[in-house]
N, C-alpha and C positions, 0 to 999 in steps of 0.2 A: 557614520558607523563608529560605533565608541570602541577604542584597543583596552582590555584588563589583562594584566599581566596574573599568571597561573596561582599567586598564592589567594587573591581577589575571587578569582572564577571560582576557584576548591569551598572556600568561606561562602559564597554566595551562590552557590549554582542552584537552587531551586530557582530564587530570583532572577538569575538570566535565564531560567527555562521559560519562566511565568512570561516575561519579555520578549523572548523568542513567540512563544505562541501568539503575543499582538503583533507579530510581525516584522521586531526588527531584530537588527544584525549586527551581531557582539566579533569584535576578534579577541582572539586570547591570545596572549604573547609572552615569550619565554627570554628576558632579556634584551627585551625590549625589540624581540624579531617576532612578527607574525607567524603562527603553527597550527593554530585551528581557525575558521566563522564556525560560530552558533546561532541559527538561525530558521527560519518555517521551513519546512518543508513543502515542494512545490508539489501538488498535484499530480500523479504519475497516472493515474487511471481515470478511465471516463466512465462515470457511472452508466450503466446498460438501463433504460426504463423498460416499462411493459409497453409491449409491440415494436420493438426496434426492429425484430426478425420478422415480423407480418409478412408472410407473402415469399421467405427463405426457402422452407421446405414444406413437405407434405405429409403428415402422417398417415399413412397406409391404412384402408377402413379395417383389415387383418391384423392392425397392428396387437391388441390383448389376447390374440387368441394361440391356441395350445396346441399342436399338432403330432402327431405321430413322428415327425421326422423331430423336431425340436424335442421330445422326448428321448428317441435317439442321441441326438447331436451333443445333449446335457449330458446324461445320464448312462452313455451306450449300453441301454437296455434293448 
């Protein structure tokens, strides 16, 4: 992990963006004390595919259909 001290990181920071994105890990340092990593971010979410839910729930064979009370319940007509 390479340390750039802040006047370094300001001049170059697309650059350690571009570096970040392949993956590795810059620290920035202010006086030669560590203050920031810049670095990928990890994965926080799990892509969902089609049919993950298969078999979760049911859709009701009534489910499109328009009823007198749901007319009500909308609209209290």
């Amino acid at each position: 992990m390479e340390v750039i001290n802040t006047f370094a990181a300001k001049r170059s920071f697309s650059q350690l963006l571009a570096r970040a994105e392949q993956g590795e890990e810059i620290t920035i340092a202010r006086n030669g004390k560590p203050i920031a990593t810049l670095g990928p971010l990890k994965s926080q979410v799990t892509p969902v595919r089609l049919g993950d839910l298969k078999g979760a729930f049911t859709v009701p064979d009534d489910f499109d259909s328009w009823s007198e009370q749901d007319e009500e319940d909308w609209f209290g007509q």
